[in-house]
C-alpha positions in Angstrom: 126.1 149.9 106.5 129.1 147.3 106.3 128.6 144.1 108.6 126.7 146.5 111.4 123.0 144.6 112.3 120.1 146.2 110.3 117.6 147.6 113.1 113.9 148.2 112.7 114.9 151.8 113.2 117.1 151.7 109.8 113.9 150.1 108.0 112.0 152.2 109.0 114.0 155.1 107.8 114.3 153.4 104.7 110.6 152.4 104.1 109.6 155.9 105.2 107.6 154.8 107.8 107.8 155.1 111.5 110.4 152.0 114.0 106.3 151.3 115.6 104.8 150.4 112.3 107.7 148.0 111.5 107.5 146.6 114.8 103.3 146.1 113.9 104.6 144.6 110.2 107.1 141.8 111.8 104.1 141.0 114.8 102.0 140.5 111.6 99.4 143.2 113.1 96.2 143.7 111.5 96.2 147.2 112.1 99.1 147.5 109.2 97.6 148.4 105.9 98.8 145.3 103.6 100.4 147.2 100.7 102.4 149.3 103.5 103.2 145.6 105.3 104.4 144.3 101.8 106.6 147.8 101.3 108.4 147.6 104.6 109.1 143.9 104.6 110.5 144.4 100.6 112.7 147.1 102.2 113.8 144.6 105.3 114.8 142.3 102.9 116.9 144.6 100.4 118.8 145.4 103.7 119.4 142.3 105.3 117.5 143.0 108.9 116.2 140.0 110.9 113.9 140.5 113.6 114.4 140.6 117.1 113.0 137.2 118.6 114.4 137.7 121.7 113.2 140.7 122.4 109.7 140.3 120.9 109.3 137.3 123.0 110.7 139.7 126.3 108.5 142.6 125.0 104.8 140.9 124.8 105.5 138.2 127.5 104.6 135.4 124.6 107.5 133.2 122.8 105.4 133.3 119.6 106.2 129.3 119.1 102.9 126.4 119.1 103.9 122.9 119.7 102.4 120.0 117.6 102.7 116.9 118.8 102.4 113.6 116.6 103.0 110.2 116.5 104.9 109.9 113.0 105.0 111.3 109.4 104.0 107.7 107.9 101.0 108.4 107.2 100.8 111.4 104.1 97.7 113.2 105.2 99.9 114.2 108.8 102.3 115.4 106.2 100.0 117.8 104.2 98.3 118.6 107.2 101.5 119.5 109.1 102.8 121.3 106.2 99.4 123.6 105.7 99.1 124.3 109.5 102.5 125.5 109.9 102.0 127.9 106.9 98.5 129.2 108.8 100.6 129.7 112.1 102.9 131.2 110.2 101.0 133.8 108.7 99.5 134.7 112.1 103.2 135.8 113.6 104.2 132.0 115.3 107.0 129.3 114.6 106.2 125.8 114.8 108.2 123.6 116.8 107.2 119.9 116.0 107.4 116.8 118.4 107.2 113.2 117.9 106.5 110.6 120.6 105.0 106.9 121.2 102.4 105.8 123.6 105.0 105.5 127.2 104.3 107.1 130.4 107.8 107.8 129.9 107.5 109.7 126.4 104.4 111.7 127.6 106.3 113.0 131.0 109.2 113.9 127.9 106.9 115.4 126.0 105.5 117.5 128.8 108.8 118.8 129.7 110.1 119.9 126.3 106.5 121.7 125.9 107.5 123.6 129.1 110.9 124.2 128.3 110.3 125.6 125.1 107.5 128.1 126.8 105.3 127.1 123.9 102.1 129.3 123.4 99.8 126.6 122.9 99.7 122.9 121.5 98.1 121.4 118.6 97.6 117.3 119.5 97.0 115.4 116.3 99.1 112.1 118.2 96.8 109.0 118.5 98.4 107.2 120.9 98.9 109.9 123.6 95.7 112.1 123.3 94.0 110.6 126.9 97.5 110.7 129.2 98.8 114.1 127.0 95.7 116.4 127.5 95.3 115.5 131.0 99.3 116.8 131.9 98.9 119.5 129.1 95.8 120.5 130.8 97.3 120.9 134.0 100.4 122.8 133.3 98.0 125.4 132.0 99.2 125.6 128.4 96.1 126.2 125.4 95.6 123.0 123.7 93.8 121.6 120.5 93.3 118.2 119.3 93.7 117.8 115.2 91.9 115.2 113.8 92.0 113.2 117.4 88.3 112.8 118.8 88.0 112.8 122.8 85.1 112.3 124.9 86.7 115.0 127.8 83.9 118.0 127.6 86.9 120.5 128.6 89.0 120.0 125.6 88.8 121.4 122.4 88.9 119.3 119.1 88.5 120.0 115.3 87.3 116.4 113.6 85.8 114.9 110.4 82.5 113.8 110.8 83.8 110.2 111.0 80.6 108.3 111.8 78.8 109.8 108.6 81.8 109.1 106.6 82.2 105.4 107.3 78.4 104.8 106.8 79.1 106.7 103.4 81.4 104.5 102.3 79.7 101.5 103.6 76.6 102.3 101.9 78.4 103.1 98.3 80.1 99.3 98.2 76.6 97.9 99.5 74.6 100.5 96.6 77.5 98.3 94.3 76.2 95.2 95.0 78.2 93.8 97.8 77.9 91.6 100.5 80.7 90.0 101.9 81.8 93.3 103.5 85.4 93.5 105.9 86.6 96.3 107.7 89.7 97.0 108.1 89.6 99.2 111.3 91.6 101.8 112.7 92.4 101.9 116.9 89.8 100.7 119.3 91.1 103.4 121.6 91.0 106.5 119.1 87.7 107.9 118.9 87.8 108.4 115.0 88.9 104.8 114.8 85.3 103.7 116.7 83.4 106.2 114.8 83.9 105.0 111.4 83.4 101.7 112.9 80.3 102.7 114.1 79.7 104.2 110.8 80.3 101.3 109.1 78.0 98.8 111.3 75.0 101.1 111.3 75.4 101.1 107.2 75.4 97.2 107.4 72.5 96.9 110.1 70.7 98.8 108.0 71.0 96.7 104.9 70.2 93.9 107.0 73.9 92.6 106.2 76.5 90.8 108.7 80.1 91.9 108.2 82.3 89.6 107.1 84.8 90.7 109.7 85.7 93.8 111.5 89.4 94.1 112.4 91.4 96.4 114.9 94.3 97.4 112.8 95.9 100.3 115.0 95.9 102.2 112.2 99.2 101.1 110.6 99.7 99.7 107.8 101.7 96.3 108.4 99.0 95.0 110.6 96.3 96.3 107.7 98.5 94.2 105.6 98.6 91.0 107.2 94.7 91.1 108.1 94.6 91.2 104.6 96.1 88.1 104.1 94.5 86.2 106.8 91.1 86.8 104.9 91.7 85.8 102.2 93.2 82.7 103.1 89.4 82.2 105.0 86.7 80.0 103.1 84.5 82.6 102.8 86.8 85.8 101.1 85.6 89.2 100.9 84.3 91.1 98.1 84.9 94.5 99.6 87.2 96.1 101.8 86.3 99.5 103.5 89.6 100.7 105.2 89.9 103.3 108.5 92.7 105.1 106.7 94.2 105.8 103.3 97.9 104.5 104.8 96.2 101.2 105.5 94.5 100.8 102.2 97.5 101.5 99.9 99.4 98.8 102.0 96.1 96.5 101.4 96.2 97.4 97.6 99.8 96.2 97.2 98.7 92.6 98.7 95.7 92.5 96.7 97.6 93.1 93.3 100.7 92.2 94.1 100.5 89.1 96.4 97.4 87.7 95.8 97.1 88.1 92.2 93.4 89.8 92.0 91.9 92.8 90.3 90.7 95.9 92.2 87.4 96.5 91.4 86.4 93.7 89.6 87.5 90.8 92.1 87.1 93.1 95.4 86.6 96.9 95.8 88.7 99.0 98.7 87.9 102.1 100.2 89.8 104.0 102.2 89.5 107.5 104.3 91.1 110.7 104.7 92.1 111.6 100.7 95.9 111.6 101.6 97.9 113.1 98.6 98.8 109.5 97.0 95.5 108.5 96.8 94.6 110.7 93.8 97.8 108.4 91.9 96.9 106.4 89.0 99.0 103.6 91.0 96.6 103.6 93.4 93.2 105.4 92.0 91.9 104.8 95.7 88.4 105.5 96.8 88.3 107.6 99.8 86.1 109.6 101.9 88.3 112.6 102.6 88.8 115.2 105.3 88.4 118.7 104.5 91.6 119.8 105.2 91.6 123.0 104.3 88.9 124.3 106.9 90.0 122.1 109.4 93.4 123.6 109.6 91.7 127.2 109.5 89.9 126.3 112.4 92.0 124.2 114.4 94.7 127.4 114.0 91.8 130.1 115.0 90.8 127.9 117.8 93.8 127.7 119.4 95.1 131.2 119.2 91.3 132.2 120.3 92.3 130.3 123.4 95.4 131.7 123.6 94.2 135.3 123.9 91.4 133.8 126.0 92.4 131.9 128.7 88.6 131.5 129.9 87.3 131.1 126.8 85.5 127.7 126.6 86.0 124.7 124.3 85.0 124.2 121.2 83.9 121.3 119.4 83.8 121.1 115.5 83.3 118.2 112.7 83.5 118.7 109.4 81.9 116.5 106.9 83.8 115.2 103.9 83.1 114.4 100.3 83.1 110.4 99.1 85.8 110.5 96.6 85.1 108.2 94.1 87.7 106.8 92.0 88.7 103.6 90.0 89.4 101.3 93.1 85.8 100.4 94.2 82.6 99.4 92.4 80.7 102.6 91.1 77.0 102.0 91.6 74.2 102.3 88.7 73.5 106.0 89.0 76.6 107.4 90.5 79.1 109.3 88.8 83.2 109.4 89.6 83.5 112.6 91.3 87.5 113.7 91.4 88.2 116.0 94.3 91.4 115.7 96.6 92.1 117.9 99.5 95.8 117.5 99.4 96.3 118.0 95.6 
């Protein structure tokens, strides 16, 4: 057909099927038997055709793109969780447009405007710093939102989570079942709901045991401040002999001043936890103890969620946490009884 554009009409001809059904295929319709889906889109790609965006997006009145919004990539469980939700979206018939921003009036009012610009369907939230001031201007511009992995206290929102209280009292009570009792926490964001809750987690464990942490740091979640917490206790009288930390990105940091700069021995000198099972944490470099996230069925339903709301303007929130396995590998204590239990969400 020389350099002329490949319509649906000429795949269709092609495929033997009629131009509607490969209009159904490319809007990855349900309706489309999956063997006849796989036949037509083997046939668009032997002849070249690319669909029609534009006129998709002027045909349904949609723009078929989500918007998710986060804070950075530092941290590898965004990474693997960006990368799994964008192959879900996918699937379903959207692009993903990412967007990164601080914590600034400023950057919100940015990040409110490009989500308009774009005409994105809907929003997935998984930013820490901008979840309050976001949702509130998301909220009123009328566009569906979801918050990833970012717990809220707003009862018109909705939110897929870990269960982050049960998993810091999980991991509490594993280093206490060890046998220790000068217990720190490294914590994540006083502002960030999962940040509190594993805190919260963490003191119920302790109250419990009848034991008084050692200390209980605000580390903002990032792993420079982790870092130097680190190093301010243990240049204390009194030195912990555990460390449970808010997130994975925190506790390989801590790691690398326990070995590295301070010269001691992960587990037998001090054990470390962390949470989330981020993909490096299954490394023999680290071997790190974690309480992870389910990943995998929080993406499905932070993805179903949002495109539910999407065909459902009225439809009201939703509020789901998952509970997460303890992960127990070679950087913490193992308790009389227990048994190392190798499972990682991420691979």
């Amino acid at each position: 057909m020389g350099s002329t554009r490949i319509t649906a009409s000429d795949v269709a001809k092609a495929a033997g099927v009629s131009q509607p059904t490969v209009s159904r295929v490319f809007n990855r319709s349900a309706s489309v038997d999956p063997v006849k889906a796989e036949h037509v889109r083997a046939v668009a790609r032997d002849l070249g055709y690319i669909p029609n965006l534009v006129a998709r997006t002027l045909n349904s009145g949609s723009s078929f793109r989500i918007g998710i919004v986060l804070a950075y990539l530092k941290n590898g469980f965004f990474g693997a969780a960006l990368q799994d939700l964008s192959r879900t979206l996918n699937a379903r018939g959207y692009s993903v447009t990412v967007y990164f921003a601080g914590n600034s009036s400023d950057e919100v009012d940015a990040i409110v405007d490009d989500l308009l610009a774009d005409q994105v369907d809907g929003i997935v939230l998984a930013s820490i710093s901008l979840s309050n001031k976001l949702v509130t201007r998301v909220r009123k511009s009328g566009i569906p939102c979801v918050l990833f992995n970012r717990g809220q206290s707003d009862p018109d929102v909705s939110m897929v989570t870990a269960s982050n209280f049960e998993g810091g009292k999980r991991a509490t009570e594993f280093l206490i079942a060890g046998g220790h009792k000068r217990i720190a926490h490294l914590a994540g964001w006083r502002k960030a709901l999962n940040g509190v809750d594993r805190c919260n987690g963490f003191l119920s464990a302790m109250e419990a045991a009848g034991l008084e942490p050692l200390a209980c740091v605000d580390c903002h979640f990032r792993r420079n401040v982790a870092m130097d917490e680190t190093r301010k206790l243990f240049r204390q009288p009194v030195v912990p002999d555990a460390l449970f930390v808010a997130n994975d990105h925190m506790a390989f940091g801590v790691l690398e001043v326990l070995r590295e700069e301070l010269g001691l021995r992960v587990p037998e000198d001090v054990s470390v936890i962390g949470y989330d099972d981020a993909p490096m944490a299954c490394w023999k470099t680290f071997d790190l103890t974690t309480v992870s996230q389910p990943l995998g069925p929080m993406i499905k339903a932070t993805a179903q969620m949002l495109l539910d709301e999407i065909a459902d303007s009225t439809r009201a929130p939703e509020k789901i946490a998952f509970s997460g396995d303890l992960v127990v590998r070679g950087s913490a204590r193992i308790p009389a009884g227990w048994t190392r239990k190798e499972h990682s969400n991420a691979g």
